[in-house]
N, C-alpha and C positions, 0 to 999 in steps of 0.2 A: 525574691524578685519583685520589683514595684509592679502594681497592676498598671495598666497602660491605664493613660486619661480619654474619656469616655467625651468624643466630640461635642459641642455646645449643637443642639438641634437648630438646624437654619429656619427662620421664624416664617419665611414665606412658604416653604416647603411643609412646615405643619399645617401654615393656613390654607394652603390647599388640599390639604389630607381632611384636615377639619371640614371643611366647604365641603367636600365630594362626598365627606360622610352624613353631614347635614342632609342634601341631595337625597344619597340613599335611600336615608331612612325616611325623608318626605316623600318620595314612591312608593315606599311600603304603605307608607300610613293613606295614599292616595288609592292604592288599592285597597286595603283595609275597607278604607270608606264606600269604593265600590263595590266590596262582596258583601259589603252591613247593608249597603239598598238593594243589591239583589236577595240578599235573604229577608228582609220586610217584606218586598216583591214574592217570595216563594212562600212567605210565611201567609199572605193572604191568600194567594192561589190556594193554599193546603186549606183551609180556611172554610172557603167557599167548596172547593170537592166533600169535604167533611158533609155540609151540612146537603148535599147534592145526592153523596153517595146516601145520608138519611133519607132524604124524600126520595129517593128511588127504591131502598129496603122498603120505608112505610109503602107504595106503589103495588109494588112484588108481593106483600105480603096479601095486597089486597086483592090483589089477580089471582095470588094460590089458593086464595079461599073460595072465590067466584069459581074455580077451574074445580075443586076440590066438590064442592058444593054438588056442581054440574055430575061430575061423575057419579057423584053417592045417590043423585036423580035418577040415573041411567043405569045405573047397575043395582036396581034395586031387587037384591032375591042373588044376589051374585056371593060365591063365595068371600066371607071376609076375609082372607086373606089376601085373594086379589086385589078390589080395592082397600084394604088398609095396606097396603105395602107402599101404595100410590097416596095415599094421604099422607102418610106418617113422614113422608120422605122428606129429609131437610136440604139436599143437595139439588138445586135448581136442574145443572146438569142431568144427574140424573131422574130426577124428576120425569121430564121432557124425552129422556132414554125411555123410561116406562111408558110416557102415554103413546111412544111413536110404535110400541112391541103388542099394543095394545088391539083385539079381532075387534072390538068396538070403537074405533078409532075415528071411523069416517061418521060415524052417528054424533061425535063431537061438535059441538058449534065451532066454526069454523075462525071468524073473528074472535074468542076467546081465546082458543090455543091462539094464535099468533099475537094478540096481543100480551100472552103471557111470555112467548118465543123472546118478545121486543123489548120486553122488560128487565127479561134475563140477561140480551145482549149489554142494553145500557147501563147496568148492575154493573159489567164486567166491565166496562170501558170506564167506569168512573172510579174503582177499584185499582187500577191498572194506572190511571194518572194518579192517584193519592200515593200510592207505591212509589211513581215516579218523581214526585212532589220532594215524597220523605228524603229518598237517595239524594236527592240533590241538595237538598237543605242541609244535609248530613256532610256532603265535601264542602259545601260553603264555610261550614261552621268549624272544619279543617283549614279551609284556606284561609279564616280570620285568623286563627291562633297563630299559623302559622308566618303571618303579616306583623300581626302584632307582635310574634317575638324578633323578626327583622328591625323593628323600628326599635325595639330597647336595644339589640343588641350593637347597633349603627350609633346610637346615640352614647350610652355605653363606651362605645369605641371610642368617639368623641372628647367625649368626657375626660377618658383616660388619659388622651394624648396631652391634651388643653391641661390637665392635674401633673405631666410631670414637668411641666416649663415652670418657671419661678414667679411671682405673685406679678412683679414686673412686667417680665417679659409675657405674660398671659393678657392682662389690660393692653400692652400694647399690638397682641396679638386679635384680641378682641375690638381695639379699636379700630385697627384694619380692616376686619370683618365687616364692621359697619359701613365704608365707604365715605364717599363725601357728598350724599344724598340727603343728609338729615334734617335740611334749612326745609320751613314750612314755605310754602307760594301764600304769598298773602290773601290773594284771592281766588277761587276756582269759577271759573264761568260755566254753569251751569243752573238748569231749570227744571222743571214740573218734579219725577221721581227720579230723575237720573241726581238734581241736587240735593234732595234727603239723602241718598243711598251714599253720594260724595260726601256730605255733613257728618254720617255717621260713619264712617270710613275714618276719614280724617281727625274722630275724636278721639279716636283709639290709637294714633302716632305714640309711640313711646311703651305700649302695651307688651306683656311676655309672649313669645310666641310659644306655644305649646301642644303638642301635637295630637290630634284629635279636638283640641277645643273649640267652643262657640262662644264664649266668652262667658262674662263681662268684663273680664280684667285679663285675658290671654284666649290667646286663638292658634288656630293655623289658618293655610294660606285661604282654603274654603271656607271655613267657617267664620274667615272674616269676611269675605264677599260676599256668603248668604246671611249673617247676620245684617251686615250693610244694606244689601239690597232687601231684606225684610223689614226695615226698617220704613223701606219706601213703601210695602205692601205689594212685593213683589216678591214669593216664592220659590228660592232654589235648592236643587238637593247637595248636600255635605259631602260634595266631587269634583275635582276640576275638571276629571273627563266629561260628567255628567253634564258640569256647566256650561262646556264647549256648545253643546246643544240645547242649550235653554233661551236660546235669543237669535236676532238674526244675523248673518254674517256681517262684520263690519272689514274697511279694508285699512292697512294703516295709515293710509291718507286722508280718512276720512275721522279718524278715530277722534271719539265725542268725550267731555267730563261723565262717568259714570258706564262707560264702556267696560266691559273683563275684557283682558288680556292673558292671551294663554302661551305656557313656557316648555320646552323642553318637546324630545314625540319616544318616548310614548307621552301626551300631555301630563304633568305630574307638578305643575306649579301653577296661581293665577294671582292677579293684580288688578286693581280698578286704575285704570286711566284719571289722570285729574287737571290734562292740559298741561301747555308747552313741556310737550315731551316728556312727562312724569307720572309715575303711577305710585298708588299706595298699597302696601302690599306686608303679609305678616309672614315675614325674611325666612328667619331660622332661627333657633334658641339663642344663639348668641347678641344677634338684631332686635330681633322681636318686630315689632310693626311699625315701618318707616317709612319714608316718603328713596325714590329712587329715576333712574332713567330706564323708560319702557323698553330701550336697548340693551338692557343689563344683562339679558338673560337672554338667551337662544329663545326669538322669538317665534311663535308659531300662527298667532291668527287671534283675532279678537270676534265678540259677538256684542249684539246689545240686548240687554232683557226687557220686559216691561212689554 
């Protein structure tokens, strides 16, 4: 029996297969990039309790000897067991169990015990965030792997589909992808840092898009925008969520050369504005970094930085 003939793939129907996989996996890598700066964020938090919960150990140590000290004055002629049980003791808790069971108790100075009470306390509180610190750095550090293998495995997908069309019909599948944005504007009207951050934007037209990068020869869509705008000497973090709020609201009647413009909700794409109606923006693997219409994309809201 002949095998049946296996339909010719309709090329638009891949390229939106392709396009929504692109998409995907620039979410993932958009979260990626979010849970990479909350964990720098958690990573210095941990950081500083570290060195917090030290000066407060070196603290305590110094109060248990002042407290230690005190009682070996007081109980002098007392059996040594009594007070060395109370010395020797390495458990703050209990410690402070003994001195409170203690018929000499009230002959203690009074601000000593509690300032040893208060030392104890803050010991524990800063112990109790470093615990809390760890755990969390620990699902972070889940949630990246976990991102990062979305984004190979989307791209992956991609790949696959785009590898079983014919060398042909893939160029004119990919030339589709690219749209009919690719003509440069002669000139961008723009000034002070918004026109560096557009200069360097725009010398990157033509570049790979690549996901996670900062260039110099490939990017994605944030890492074009904060490269750009660092360029200006204006620092952003490697997020478009992040970016959303790194400037002030813009509206899009108002929107400036050197503007971000933000795509999709949950936000997971961004683009620099560069006048009449066009922004520059580092697309998808297939694009890479092209000039386009700021309508292109389900838009959601712009900001200015600087």
């Amino acid at each position: 029996m002949a095998s049946p003939v296996q339909a010719e793939p309709d090329i638009s129907d891949v390229r939106g297969r392709v396009d929504r996989l692109y998409h995907q996996a620039e979410q993932a890598q958009e979260r990626y990039n979010d849970a990479r700066l909350e964990l720098e964020a958690l990573s210095d938090q941990l950081g500083s309790l570290k060195a917090d919960e030290k000066r407060q150990n070196s603290r305590l140590a110094v109060v248990r000897e002042q407290v230690q000290e005190s009682i070996v004055r007081q109980y002098q002629g007392e059996s040594v067991s009594t007070v060395g049980q109370v010395v020797v003791s390495e458990d703050p808790g209990a410690f402070l169990g003994q001195l409170s069971t203690m018929s000499a108790f009230n002959d203690l100075q009074n601000d000593l015990f509690d300032s040893f009470s208060t030392e104890v306390d803050a010991l524990d509180i800063r112990q109790d965030a470093t615990a809390e610190r760890k755990t969390e750095i620990a699902e972070t550090t889940k949630a990246l792997a976990e991102e990062k293998a979305e984004v190979e495995a989307k791209l992956s997908e991609a790949e696959s589909l785009l590898g079983k069309l014919e060398d042909k019909e893939r160029e004119r599948l990919l030339s589709a992808s690219r749209g009919d944005f690719t003509r440069l504007p002669e000139s961008v009207p723009a000034s002070g840092r918004a026109a560096a951050a557009v200069k360097a934007a725009m010398a990157q037209v033509g570049d790979a898009y690549v996901y996670g990068a900062v260039g110099p020869n490939a990017y994605d869509c944030s890492g074009l925008t904060m490269m750009a705008w660092g360029q200006a000497g204006v620092g952003l973090p490697h997020s478009s969520s992040a970016q959303f709020g790194s400037g002030a609201r813009v509206s899009q009647n108002d929107l400036q050369p050197g503007d971000l413009v933000f795509y999709y909700s949950p936000i997971s794409h961004v683009g620099m504005y560069i006048g009449n109606g066009m922004i520059v923006h580092a697309a998808n693997p297939s694009s890479g970094v092209r000039v386009a219409g700021v309508f292109s994309m389900p838009y959601v809201g712009a900001v200015r930085p600087g």
